[in-house]
N, C-alpha and C positions, 0 to 999 in steps of 0.2 A: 827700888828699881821700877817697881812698877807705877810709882808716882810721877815717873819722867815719860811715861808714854800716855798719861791722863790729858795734856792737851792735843796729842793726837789721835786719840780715841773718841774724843769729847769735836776736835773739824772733824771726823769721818762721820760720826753720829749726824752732826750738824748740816753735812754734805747729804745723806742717807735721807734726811728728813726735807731739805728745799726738792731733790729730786721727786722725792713722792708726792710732795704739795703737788707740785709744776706738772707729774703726771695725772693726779687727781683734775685738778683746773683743767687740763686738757680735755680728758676726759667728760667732767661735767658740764663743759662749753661749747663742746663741739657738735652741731649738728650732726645725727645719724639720720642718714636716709639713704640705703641702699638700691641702685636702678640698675638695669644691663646694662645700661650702658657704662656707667661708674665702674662694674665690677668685670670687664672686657680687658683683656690684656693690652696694652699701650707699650709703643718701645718709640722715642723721641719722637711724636707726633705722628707714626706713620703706623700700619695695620700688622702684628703679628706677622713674620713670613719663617717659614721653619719651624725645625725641635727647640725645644731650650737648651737641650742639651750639645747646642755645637761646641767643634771643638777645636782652637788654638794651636796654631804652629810652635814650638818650642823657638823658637825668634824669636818671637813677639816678647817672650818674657826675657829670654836672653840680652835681648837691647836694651830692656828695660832697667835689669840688673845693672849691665853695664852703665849706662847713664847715673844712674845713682852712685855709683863708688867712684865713679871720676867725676859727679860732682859733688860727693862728699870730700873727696882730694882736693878739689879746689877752694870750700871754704877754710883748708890749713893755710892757705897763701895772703888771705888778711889778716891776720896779725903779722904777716911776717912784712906786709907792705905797709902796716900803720908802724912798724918798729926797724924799718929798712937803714934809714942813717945812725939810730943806735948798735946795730948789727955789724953793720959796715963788711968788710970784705971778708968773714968765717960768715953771717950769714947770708952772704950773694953765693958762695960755693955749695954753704948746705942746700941752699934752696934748688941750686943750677943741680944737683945730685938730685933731689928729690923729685924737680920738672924732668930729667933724664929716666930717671924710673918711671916714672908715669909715661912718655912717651914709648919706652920701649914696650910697657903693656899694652899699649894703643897699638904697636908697631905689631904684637905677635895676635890681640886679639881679630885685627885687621888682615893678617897671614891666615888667620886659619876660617876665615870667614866668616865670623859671626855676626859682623854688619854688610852682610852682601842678602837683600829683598830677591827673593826668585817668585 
């Protein structure tokens, strides 16, 4: 049994070992030379304003959830449009079930306002 998990023990080893090189080389190549101004908080080119600690509307991730589950919904509809004429009319109805489902969560997530910006 455990002769069948020696090539995968043997890429993890092998993975374990480039990473350390590549962090070593890093390391030994990289100029250090620390100044104020280098070690000054930067937030996309502009100067610090506020706590770090601000804090996020529960929206913001709300939308964000949402975008991902309908578009992870959407990549089931390519296979089903590279295999549409072998399908033929039980895969036009599944699909037409399944885009209906999707709508209607669009229809109730859109009711209860979780894509309305205030």
């Amino acid at each position: 049994m455990a002769e069948q998990f020696l090539p995968v023990l043997v890429m993890f080893a092998l993975a374990a070992l480039v990473v350390g090189v590549f962090l070593m080389l890093g390391k030994l190549s990289a100029p250090y030379n620390r100044t104020p101004i280098k070690l000054r908080t930067f937030e996309c080119g502009n100067e610090a304003s506020g706590p770090a600690w601000g804090r996020f509307s529960v929206k913001f991730y709300l939308v964000a959830i949402l975008f991902i589950v309908f578009d992870i919904e959407v990549v089931f509809m390519y296979p089903w449009a590279i295999l549409f004429r072998q399908l033929g009319w039980f895969g036009l109805a599944e699909m037409s079930v399944f885009i209906a489902i999707l709508a209607l969560g669009l229809l109730y997530v859109w009711r209860k306002g979780a894509l309305e910006w205030q």
